[in-house]
C-alpha positions as CSV (number, residue, x, y, z in Angstrom):
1,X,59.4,-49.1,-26.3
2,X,61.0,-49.8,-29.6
3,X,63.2,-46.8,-31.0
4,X,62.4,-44.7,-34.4
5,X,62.8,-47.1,-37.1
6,X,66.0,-45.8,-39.3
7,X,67.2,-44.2,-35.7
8,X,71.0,-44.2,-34.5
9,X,68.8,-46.0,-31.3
10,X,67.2,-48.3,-33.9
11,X,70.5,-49.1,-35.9
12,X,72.4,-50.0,-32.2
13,X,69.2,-52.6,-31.6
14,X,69.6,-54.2,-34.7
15,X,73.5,-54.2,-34.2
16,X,72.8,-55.7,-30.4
17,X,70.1,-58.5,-32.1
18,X,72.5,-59.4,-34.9
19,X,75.2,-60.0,-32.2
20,X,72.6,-61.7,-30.0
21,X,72.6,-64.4,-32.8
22,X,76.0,-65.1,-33.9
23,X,76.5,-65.6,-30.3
24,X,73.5,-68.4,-29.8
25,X,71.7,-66.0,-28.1
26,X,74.5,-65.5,-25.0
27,X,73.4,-61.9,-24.6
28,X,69.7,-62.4,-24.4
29,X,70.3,-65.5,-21.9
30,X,72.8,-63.6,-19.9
31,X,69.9,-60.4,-19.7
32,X,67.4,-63.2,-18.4
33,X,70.1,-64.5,-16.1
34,X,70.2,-61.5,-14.5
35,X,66.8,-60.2,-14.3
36,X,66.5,-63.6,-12.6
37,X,68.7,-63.0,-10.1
38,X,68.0,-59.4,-9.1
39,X,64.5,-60.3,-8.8
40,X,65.2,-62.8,-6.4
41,X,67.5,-59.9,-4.9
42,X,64.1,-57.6,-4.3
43,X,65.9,-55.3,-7.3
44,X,64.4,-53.6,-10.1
45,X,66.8,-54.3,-13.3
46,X,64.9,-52.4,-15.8
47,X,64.9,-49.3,-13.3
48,X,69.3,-49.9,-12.7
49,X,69.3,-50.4,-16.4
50,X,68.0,-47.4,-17.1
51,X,70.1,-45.5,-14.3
52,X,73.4,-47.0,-15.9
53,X,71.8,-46.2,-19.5
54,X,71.6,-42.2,-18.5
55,X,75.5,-42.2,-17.4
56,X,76.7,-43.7,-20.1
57,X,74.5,-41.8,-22.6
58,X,75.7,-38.9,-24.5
59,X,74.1,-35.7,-24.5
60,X,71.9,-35.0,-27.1
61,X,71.9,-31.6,-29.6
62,X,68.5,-30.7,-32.0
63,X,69.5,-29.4,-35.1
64,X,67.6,-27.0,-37.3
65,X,68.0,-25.1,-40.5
66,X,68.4,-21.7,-39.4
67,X,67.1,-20.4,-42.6
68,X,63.9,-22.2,-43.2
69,X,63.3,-24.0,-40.1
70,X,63.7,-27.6,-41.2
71,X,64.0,-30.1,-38.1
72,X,67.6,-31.6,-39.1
73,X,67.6,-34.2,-36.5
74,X,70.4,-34.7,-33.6
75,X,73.4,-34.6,-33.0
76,X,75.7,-36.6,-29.9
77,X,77.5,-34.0,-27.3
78,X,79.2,-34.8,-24.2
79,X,76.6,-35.4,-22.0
80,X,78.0,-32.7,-19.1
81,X,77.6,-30.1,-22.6
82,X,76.2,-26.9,-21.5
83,X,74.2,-27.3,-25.1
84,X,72.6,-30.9,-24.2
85,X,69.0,-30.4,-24.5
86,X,69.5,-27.4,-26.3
87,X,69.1,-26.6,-30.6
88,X,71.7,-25.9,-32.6
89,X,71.7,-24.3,-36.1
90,X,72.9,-25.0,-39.7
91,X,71.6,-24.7,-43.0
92,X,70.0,-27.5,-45.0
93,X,71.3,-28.6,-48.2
94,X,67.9,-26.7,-50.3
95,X,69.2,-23.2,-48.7
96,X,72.7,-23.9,-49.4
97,X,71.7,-24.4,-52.7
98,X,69.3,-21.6,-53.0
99,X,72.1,-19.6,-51.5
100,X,74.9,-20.9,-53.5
101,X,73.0,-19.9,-57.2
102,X,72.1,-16.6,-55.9
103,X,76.2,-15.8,-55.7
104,X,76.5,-17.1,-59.3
């Protein structure tokens, strides 16, 4: 599954792909190398990909406007965050602005 084009996940792909080349492909031929060999080893490396993926990964914090709603995106936590999961609030930049002339 690719990631959400113009995503942190999607700008970490291209930054793995553009790596992949300058390197003659070494990462892409080392991933096959492997696959290889824990397939051979009656292991899933997709599944222990995955596994060592969620340990590593940050936490993950939605954010919303807490004025009008708007869906602000994410934010990274420490993954052990009692917030992970969880939304968070700010204000978009159209409140702040709306709130910003009404003090003028």
């Amino acid at each position: 599954m690719l990631p959400e084009p113009g995503s942190q996940d999607w700008d970490k792909m291209a930054e793995f792909m553009r790596a992949d080349l300058v390197s003659n492909m070494t990462l892409s031929k080392i991933i096959g190398m492997t696959r290889k060999q824990y397939k051979e080893q009656g292991r899933d490396f997709d599944e222990e990909f995955q596994k060592w993926k969620a340990e590593r990964s940050p936490g993950i914090i939605k954010v919303k406007c807490s004025w009008c709603g708007l869906d602000m995106g994410t934010k990274e936590c420490d993954k052990n965050d009692k917030s992970n999961g969880k939304t968070s609030h700010s204000i978009c930049d159209e409140c702040l602005d709306k709130i910003e002339k009404k003090g003028e």
